[in-house]
PDB file as gemmi writes it, atoms N, CA and C in Angstrom:
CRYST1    1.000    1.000    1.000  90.00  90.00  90.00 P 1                      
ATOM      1  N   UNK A   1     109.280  71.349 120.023  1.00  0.00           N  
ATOM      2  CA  UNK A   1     109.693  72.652 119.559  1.00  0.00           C  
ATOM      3  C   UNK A   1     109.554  72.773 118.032  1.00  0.00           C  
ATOM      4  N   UNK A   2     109.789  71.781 117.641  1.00  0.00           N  
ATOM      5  CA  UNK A   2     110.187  71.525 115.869  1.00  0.00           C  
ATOM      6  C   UNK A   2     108.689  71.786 115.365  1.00  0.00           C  
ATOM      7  N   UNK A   3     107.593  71.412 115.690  1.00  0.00           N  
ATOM      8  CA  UNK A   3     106.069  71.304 115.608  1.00  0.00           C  
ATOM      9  C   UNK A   3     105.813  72.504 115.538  1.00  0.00           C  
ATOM     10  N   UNK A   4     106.113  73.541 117.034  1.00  0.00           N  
ATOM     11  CA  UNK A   4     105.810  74.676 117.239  1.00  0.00           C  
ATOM     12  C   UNK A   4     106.135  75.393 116.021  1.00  0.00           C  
ATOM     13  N   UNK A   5     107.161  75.676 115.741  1.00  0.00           N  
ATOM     14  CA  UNK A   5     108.068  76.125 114.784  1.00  0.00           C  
ATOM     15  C   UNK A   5     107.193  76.350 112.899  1.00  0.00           C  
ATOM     16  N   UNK A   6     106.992  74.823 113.060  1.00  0.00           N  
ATOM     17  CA  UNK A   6     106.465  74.624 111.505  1.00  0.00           C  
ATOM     18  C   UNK A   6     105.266  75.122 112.073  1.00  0.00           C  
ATOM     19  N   UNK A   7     104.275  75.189 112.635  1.00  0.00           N  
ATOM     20  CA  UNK A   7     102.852  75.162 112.897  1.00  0.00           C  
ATOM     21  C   UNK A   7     103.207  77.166 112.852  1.00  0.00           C  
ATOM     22  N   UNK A   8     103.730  77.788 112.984  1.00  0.00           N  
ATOM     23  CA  UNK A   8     103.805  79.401 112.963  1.00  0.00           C  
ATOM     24  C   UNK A   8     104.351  79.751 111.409  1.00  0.00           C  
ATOM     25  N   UNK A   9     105.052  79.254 111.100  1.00  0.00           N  
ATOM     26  CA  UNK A   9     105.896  79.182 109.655  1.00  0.00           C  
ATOM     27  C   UNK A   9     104.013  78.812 108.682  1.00  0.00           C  
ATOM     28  N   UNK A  10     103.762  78.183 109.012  1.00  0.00           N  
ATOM     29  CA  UNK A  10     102.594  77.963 107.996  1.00  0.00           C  
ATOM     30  C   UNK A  10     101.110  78.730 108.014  1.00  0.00           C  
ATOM     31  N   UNK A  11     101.164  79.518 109.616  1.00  0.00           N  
ATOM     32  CA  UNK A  11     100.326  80.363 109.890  1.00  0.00           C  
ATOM     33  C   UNK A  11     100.579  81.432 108.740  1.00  0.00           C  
ATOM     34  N   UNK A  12     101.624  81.726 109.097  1.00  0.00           N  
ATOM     35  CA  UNK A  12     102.291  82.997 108.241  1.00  0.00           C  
ATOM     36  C   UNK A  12     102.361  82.907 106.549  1.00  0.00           C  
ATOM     37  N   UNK A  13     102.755  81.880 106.162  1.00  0.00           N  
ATOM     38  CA  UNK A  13     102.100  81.181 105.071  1.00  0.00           C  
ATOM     39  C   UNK A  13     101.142  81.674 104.608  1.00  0.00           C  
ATOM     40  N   UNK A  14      99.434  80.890 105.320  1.00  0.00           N  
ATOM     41  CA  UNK A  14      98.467  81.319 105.235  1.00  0.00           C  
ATOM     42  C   UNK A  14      98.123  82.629 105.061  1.00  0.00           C  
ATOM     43  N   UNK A  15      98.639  83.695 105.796  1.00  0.00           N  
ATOM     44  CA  UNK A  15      98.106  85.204 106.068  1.00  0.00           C  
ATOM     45  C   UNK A  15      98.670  85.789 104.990  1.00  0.00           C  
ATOM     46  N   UNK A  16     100.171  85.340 104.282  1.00  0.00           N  
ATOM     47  CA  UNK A  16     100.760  86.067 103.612  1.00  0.00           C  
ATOM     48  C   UNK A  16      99.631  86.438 102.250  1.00  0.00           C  
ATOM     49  N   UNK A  17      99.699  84.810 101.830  1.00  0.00           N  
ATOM     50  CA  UNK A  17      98.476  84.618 100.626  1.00  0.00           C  
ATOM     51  C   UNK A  17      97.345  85.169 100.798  1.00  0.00           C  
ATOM     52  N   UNK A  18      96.455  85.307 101.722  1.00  0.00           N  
ATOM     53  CA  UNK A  18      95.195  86.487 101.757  1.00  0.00           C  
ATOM     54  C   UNK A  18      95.011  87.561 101.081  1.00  0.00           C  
ATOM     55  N   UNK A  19      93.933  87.429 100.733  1.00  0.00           N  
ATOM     56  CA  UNK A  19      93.837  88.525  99.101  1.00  0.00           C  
ATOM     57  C   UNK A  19      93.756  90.122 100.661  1.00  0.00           C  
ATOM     58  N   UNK A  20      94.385  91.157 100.702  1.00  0.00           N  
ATOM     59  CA  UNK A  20      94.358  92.193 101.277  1.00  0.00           C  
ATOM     60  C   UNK A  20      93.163  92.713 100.991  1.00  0.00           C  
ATOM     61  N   UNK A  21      92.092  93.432 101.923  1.00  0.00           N  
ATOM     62  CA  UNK A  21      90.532  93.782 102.013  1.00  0.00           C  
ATOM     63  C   UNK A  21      91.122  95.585 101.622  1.00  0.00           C  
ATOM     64  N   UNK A  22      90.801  96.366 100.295  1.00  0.00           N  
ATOM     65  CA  UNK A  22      90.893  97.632 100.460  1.00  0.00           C  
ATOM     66  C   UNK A  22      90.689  98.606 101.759  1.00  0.00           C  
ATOM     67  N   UNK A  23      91.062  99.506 102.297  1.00  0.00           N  
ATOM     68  CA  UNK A  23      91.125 100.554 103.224  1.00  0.00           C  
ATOM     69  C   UNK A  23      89.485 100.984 102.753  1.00  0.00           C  
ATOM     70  N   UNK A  24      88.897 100.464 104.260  1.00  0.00           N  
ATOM     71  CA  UNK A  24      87.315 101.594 104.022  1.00  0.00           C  
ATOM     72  C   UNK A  24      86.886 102.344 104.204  1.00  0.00           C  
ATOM     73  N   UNK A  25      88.016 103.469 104.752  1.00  0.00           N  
ATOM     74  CA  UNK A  25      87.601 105.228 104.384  1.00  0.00           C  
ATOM     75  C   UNK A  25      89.069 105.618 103.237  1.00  0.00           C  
ATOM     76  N   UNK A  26      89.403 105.958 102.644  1.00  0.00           N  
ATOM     77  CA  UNK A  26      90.363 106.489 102.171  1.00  0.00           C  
ATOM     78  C   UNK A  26      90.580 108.441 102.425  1.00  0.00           C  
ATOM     79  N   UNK A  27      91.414 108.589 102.243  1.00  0.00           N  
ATOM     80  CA  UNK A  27      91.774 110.164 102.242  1.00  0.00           C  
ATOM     81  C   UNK A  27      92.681 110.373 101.088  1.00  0.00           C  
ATOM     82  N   UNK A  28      92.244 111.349 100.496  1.00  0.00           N  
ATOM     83  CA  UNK A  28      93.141 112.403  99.579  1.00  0.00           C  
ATOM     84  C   UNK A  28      93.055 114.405  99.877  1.00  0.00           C  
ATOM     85  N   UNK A  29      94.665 114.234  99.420  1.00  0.00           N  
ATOM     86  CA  UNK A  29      94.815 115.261  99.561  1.00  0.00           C  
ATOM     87  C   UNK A  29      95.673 115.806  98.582  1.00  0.00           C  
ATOM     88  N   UNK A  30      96.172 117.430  98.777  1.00  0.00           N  
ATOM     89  CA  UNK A  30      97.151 117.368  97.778  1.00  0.00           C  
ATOM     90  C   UNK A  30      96.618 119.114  97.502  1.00  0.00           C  
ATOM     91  N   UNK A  31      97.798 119.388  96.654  1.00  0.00           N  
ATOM     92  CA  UNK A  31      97.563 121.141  95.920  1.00  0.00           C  
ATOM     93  C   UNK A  31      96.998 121.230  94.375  1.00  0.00           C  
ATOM     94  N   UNK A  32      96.657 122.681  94.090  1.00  0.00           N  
ATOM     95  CA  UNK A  32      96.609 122.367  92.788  1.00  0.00           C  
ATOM     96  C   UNK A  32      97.112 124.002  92.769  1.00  0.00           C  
ATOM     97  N   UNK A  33      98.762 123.758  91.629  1.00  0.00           N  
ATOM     98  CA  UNK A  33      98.904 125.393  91.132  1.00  0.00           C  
ATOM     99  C   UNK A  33      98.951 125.190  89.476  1.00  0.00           C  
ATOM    100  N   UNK A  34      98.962 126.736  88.972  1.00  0.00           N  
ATOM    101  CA  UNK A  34      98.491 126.695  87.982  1.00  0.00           C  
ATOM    102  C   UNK A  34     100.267 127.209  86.800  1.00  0.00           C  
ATOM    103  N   UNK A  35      99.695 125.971  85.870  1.00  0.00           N  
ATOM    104  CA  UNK A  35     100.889 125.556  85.343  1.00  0.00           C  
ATOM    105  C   UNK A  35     102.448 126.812  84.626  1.00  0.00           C  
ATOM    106  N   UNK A  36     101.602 127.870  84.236  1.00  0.00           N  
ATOM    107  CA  UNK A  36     102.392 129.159  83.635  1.00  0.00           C  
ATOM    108  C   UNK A  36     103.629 129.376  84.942  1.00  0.00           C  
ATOM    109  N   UNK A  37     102.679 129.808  85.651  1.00  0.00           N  
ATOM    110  CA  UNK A  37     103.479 130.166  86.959  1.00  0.00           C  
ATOM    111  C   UNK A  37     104.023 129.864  88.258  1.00  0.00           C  
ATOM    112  N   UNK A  38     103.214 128.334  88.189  1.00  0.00           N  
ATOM    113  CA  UNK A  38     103.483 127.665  89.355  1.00  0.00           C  
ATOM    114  C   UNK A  38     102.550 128.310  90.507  1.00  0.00           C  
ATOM    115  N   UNK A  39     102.092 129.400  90.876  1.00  0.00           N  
ATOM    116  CA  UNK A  39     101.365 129.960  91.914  1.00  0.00           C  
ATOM    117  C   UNK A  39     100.127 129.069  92.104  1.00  0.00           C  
ATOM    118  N   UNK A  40      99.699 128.477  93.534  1.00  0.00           N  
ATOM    119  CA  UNK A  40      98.720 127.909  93.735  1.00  0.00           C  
ATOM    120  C   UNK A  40      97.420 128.595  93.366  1.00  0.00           C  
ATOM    121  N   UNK A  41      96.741 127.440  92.952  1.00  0.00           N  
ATOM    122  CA  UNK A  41      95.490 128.650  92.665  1.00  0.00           C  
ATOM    123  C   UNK A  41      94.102 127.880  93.518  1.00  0.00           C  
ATOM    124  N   UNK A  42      93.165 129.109  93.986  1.00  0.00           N  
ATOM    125  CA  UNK A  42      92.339 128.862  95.090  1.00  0.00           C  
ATOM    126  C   UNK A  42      90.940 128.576  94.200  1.00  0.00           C  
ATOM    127  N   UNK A  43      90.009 128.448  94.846  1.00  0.00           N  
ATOM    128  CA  UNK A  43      88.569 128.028  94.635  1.00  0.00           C  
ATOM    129  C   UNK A  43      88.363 126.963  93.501  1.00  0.00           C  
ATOM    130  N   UNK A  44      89.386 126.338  92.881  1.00  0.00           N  
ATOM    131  CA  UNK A  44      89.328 125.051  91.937  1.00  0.00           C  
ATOM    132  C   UNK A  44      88.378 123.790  92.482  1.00  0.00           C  
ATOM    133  N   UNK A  45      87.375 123.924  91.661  1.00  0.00           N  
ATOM    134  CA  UNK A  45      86.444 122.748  92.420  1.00  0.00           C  
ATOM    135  C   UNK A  45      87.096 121.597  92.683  1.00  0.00           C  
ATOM    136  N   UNK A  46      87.515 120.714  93.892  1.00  0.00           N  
ATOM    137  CA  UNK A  46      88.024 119.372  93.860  1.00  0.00           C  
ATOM    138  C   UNK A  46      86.119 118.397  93.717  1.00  0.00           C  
ATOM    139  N   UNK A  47      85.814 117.362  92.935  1.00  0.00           N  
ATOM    140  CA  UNK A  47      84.864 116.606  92.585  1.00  0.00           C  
ATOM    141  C   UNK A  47      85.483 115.356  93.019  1.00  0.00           C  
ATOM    142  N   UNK A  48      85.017 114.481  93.807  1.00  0.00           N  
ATOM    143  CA  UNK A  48      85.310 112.744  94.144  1.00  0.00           C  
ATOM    144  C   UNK A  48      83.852 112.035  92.793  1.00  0.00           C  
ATOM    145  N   UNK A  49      84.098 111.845  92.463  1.00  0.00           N  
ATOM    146  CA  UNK A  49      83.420 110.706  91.426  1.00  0.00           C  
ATOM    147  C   UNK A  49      83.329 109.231  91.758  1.00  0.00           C  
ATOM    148  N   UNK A  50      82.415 108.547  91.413  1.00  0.00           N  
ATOM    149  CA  UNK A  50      82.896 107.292  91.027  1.00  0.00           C  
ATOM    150  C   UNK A  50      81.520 106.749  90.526  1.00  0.00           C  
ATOM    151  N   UNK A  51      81.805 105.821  89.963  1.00  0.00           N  
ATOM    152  CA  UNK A  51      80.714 104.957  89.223  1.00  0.00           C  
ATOM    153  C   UNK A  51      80.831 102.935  89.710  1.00  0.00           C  
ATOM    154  N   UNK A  52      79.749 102.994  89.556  1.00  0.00           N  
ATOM    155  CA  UNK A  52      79.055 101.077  89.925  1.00  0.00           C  
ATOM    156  C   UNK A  52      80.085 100.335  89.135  1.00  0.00           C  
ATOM    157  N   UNK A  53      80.785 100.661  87.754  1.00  0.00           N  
ATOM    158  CA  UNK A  53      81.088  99.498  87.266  1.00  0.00           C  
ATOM    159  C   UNK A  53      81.143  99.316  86.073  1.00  0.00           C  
ATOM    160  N   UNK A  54      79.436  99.039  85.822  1.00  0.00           N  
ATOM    161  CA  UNK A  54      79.148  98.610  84.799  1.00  0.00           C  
ATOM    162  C   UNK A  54      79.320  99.742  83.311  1.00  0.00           C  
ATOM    163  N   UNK A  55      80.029  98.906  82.332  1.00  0.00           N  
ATOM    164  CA  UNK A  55      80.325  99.475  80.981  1.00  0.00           C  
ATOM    165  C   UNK A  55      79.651 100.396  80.490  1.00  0.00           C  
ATOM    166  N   UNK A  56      80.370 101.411  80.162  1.00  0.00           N  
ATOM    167  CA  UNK A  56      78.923 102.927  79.777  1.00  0.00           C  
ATOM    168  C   UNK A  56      78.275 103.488  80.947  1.00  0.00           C  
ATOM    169  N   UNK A  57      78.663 103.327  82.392  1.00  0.00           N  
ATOM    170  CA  UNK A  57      78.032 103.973  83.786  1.00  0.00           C  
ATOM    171  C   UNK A  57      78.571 105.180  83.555  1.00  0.00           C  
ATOM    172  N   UNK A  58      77.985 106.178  84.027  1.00  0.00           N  
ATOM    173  CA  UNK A  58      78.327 107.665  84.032  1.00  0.00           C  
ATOM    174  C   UNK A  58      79.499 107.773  85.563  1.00  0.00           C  
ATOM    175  N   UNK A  59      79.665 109.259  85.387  1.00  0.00           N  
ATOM    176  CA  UNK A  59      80.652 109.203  86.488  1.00  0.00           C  
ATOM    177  C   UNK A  59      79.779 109.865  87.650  1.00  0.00           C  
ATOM    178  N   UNK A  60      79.589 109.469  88.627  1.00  0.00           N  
ATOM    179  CA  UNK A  60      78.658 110.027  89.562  1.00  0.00           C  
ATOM    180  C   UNK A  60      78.839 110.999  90.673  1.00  0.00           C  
ATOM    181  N   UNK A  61      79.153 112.185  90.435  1.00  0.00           N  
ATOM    182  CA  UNK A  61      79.423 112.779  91.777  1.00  0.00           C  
ATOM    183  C   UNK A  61      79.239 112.567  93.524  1.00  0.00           C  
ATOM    184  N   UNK A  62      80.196 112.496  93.818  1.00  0.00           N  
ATOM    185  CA  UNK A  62      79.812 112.007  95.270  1.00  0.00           C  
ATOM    186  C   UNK A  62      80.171 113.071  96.570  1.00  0.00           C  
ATOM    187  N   UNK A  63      81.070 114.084  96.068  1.00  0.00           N  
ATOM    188  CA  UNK A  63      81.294 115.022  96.983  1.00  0.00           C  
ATOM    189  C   UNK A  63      82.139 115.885  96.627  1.00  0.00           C  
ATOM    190  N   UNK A  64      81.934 117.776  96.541  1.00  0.00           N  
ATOM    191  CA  UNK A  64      82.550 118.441  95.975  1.00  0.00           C  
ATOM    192  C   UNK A  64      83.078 119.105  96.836  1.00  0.00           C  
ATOM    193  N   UNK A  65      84.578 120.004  96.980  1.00  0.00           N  
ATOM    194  CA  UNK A  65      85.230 120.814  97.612  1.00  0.00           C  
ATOM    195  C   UNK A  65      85.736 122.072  96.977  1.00  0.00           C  
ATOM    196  N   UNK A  66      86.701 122.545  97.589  1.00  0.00           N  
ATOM    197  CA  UNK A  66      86.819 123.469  96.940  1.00  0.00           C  
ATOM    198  C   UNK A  66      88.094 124.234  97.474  1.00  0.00           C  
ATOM    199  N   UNK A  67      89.575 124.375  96.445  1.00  0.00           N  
ATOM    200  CA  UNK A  67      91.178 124.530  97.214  1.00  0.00           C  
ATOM    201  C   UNK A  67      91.125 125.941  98.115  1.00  0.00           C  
ATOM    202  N   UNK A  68      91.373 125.831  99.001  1.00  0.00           N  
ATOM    203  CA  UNK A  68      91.770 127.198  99.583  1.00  0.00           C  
ATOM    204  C   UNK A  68      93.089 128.334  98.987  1.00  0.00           C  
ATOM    205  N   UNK A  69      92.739 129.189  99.355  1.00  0.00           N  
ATOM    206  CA  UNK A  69      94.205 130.464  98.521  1.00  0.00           C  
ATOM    207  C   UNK A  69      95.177 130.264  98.785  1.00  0.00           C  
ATOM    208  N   UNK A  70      95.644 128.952  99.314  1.00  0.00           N  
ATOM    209  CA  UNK A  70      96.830 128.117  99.566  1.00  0.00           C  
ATOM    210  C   UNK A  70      97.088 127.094  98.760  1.00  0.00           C  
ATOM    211  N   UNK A  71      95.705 126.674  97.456  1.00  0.00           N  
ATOM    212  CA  UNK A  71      95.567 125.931  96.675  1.00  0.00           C  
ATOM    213  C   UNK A  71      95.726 124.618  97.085  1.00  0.00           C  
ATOM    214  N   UNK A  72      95.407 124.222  98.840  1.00  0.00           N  
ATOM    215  CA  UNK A  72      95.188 122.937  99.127  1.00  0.00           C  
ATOM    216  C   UNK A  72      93.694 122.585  99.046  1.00  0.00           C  
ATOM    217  N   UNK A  73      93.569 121.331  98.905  1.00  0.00           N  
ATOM    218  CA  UNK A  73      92.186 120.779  99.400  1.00  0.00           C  
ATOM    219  C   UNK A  73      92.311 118.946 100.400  1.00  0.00           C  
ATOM    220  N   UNK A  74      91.769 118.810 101.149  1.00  0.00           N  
ATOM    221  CA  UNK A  74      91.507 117.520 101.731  1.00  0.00           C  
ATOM    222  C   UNK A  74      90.869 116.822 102.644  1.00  0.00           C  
ATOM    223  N   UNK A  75      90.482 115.626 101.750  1.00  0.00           N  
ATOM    224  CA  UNK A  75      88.975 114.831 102.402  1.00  0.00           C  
ATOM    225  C   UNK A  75      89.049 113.788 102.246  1.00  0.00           C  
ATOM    226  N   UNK A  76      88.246 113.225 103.294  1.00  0.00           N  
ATOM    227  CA  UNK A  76      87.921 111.714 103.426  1.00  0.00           C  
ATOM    228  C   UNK A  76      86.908 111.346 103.261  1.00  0.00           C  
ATOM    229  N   UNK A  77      86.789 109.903 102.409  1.00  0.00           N  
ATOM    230  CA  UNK A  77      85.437 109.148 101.593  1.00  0.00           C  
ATOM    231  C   UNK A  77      85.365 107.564 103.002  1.00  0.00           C  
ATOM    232  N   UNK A  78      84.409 107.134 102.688  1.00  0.00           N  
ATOM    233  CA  UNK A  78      84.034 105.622 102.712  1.00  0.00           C  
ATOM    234  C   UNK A  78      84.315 105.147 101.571  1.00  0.00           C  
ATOM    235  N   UNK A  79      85.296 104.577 100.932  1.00  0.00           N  
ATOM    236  CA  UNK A  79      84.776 103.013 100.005  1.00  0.00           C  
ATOM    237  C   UNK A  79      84.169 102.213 100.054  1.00  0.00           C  
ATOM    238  N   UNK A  80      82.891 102.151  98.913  1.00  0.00           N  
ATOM    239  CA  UNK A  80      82.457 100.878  98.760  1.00  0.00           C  
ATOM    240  C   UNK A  80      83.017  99.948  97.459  1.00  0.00           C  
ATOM    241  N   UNK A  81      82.196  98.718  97.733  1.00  0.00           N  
ATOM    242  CA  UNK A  81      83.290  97.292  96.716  1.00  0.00           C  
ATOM    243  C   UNK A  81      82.356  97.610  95.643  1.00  0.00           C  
ATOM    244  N   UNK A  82      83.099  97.431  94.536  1.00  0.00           N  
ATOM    245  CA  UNK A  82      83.005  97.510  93.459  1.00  0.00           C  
ATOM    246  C   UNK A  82      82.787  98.530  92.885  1.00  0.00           C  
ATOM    247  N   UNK A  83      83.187  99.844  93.361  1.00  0.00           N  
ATOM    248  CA  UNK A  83      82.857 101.254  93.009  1.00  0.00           C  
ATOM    249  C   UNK A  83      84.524 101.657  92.247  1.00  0.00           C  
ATOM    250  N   UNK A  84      84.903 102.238  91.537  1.00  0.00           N  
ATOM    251  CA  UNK A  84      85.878 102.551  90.873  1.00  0.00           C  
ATOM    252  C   UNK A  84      85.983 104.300  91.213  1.00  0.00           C  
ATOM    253  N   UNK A  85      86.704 104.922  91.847  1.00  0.00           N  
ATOM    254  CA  UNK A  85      86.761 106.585  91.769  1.00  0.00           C  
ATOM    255  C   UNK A  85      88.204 107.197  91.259  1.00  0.00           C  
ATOM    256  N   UNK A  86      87.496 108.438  90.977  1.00  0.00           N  
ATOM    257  CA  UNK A  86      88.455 109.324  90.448  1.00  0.00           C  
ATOM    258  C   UNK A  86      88.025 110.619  90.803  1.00  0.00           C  
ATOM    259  N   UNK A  87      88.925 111.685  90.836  1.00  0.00           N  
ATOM    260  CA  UNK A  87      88.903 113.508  91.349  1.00  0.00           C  
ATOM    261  C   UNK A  87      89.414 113.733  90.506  1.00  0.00           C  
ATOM    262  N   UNK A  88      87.976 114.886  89.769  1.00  0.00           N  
ATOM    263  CA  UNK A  88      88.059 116.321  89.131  1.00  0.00           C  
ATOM    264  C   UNK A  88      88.310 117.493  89.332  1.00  0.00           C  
ATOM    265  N   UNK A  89      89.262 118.145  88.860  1.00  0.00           N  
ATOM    266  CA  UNK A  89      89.590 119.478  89.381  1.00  0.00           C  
ATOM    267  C   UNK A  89      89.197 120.213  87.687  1.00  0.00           C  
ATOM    268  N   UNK A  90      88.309 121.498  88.356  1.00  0.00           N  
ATOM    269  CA  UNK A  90      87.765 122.093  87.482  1.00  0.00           C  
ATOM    270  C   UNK A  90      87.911 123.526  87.954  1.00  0.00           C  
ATOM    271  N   UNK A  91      88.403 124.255  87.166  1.00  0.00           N  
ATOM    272  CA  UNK A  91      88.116 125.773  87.402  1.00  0.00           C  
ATOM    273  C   UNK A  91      88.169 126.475  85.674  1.00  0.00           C  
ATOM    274  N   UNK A  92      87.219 125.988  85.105  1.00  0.00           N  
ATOM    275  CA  UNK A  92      86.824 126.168  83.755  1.00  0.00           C  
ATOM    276  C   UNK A  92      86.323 127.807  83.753  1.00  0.00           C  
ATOM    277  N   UNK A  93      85.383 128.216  84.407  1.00  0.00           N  
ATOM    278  CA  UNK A  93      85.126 129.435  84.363  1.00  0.00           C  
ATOM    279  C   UNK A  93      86.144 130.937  84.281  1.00  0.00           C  
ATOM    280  N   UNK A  94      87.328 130.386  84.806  1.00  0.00           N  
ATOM    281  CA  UNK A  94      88.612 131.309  84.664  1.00  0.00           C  
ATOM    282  C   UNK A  94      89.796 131.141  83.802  1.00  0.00           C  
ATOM    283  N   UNK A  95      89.388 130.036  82.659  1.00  0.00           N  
ATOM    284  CA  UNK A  95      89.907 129.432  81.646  1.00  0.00           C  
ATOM    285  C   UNK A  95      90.956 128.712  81.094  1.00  0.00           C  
ATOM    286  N   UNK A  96      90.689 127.681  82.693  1.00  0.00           N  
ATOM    287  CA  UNK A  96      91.602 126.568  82.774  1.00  0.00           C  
ATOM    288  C   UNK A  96      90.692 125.166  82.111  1.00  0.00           C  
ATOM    289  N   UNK A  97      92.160 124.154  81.708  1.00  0.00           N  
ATOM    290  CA  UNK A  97      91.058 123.120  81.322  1.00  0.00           C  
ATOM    291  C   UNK A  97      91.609 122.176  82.529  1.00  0.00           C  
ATOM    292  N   UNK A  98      90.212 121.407  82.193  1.00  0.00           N  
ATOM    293  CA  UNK A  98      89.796 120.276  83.818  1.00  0.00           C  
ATOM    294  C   UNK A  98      90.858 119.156  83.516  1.00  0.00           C  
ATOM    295  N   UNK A  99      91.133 118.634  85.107  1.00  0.00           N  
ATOM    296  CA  UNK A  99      91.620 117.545  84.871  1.00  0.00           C  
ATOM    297  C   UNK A  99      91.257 116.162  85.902  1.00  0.00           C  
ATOM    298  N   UNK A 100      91.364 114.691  85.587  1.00  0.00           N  
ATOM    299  CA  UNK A 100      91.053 113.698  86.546  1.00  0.00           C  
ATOM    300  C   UNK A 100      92.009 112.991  86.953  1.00  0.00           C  
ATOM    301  N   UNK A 101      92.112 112.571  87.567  1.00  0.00           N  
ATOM    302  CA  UNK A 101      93.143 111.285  88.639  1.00  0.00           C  
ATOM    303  C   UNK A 101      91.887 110.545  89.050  1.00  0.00           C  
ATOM    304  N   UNK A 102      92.568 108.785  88.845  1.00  0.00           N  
ATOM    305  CA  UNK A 102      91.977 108.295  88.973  1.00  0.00           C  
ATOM    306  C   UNK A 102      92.751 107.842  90.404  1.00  0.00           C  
ATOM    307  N   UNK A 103      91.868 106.970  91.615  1.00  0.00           N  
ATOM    308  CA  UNK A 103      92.185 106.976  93.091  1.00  0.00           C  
ATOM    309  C   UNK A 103      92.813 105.406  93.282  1.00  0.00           C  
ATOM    310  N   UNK A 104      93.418 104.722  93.871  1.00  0.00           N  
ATOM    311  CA  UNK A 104      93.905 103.750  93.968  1.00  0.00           C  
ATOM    312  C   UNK A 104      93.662 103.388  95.076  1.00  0.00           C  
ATOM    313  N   UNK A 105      92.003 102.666  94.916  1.00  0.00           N  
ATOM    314  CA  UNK A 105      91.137 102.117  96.128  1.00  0.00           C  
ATOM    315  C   UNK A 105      92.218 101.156  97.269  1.00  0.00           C  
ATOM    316  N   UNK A 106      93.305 100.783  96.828  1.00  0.00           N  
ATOM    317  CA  UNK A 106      94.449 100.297  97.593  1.00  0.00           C  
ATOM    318  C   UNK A 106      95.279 100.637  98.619  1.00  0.00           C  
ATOM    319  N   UNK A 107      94.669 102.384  98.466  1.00  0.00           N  
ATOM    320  CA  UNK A 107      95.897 102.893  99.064  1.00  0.00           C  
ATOM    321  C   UNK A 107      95.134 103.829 100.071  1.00  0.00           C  
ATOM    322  N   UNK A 108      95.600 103.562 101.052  1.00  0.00           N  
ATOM    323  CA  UNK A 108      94.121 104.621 102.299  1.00  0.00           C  
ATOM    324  C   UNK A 108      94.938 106.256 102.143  1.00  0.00           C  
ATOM    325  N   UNK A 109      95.827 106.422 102.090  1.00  0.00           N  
ATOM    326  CA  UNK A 109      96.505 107.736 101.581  1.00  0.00           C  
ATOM    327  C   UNK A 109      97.216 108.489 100.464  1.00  0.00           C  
ATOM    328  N   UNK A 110      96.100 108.961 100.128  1.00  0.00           N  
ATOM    329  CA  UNK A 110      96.764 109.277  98.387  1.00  0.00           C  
ATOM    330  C   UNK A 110      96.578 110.876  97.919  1.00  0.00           C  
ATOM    331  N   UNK A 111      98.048 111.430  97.563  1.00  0.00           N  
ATOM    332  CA  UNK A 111      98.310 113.180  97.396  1.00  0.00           C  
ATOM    333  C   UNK A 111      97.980 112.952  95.938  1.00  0.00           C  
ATOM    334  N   UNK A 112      97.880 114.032  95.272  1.00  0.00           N  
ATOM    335  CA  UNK A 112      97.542 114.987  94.095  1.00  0.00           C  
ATOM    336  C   UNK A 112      98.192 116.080  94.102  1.00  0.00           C  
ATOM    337  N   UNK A 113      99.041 116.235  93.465  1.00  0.00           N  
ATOM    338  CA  UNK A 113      99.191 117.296  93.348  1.00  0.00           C  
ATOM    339  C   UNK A 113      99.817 118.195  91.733  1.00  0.00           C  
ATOM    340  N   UNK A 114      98.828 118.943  91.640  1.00  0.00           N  
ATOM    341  CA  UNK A 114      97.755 118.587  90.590  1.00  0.00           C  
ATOM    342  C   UNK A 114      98.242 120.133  89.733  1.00  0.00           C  
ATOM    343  N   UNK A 115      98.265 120.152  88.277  1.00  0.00           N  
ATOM    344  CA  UNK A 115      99.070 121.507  87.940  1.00  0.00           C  
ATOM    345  C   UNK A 115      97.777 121.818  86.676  1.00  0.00           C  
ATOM    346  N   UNK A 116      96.959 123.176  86.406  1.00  0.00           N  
ATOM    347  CA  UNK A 116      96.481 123.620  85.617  1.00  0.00           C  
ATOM    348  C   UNK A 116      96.770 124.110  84.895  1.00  0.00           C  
ATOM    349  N   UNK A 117      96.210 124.217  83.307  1.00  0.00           N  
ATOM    350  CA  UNK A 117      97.049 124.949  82.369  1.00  0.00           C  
ATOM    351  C   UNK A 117      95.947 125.896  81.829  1.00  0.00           C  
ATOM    352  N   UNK A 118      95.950 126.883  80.838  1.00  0.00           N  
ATOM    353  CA  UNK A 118      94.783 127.286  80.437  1.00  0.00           C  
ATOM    354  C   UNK A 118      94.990 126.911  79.104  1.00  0.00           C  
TER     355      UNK A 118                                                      
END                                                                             
């Protein structure tokens, strides 16, 4: 019994220490209202970004949306390793300024919720 015992105790051991493999689709979601008034505001481009890595890489667009007049938006990516992302919310044309969140490849569910100012 005593064998059994230690031989599960050290399994668990083992598994605890395992470096955790990131979530390989992630989802975000979340609102965006606009900061004066608090009222959600609609058609704010949501942008998923991310870049390779390497020092001085640009930020690469990977998929754009766009909040509904409920000022939600939400979508799901694939992660790949070694890619770093972040979401842009832009509605510059109506004379807000943009803003980014960066994504926490760690976490398979992650809100925004996200306030514009002009």
């Amino acid at each position: 019994m005593l064998p059994l015992f230690l031989f599960i105790i050290a399994f668990a051991c083992e598994k605890a220490t395992q470096p955790q493999q990131p979530p390989s689709v992630l989802q975000i979601s979340g609102f965006v209202t606009d900061k004066q008034t608090g009222n959600p505001l609609d058609s704010v481009s949501v942008s998923l970004n991310h870049n390779t890595g390497s020092i001085g890489s640009p930020s690469i667009p990977q998929m754009t949306l766009f909040t509904g007049i409920d000022g939600k938006f939400n979508f799901q990516f694939s992660s790949k390793d070694n890619y770093s992302y972040s979401v842009f919310f832009d509605k510059t044309g109506a004379g807000y300024k943009w803003i980014s969140k960066s994504i926490d490849r760690n976490k398979e569910h992650q809100e925004f919720n996200v306030t514009l100012e002009k």
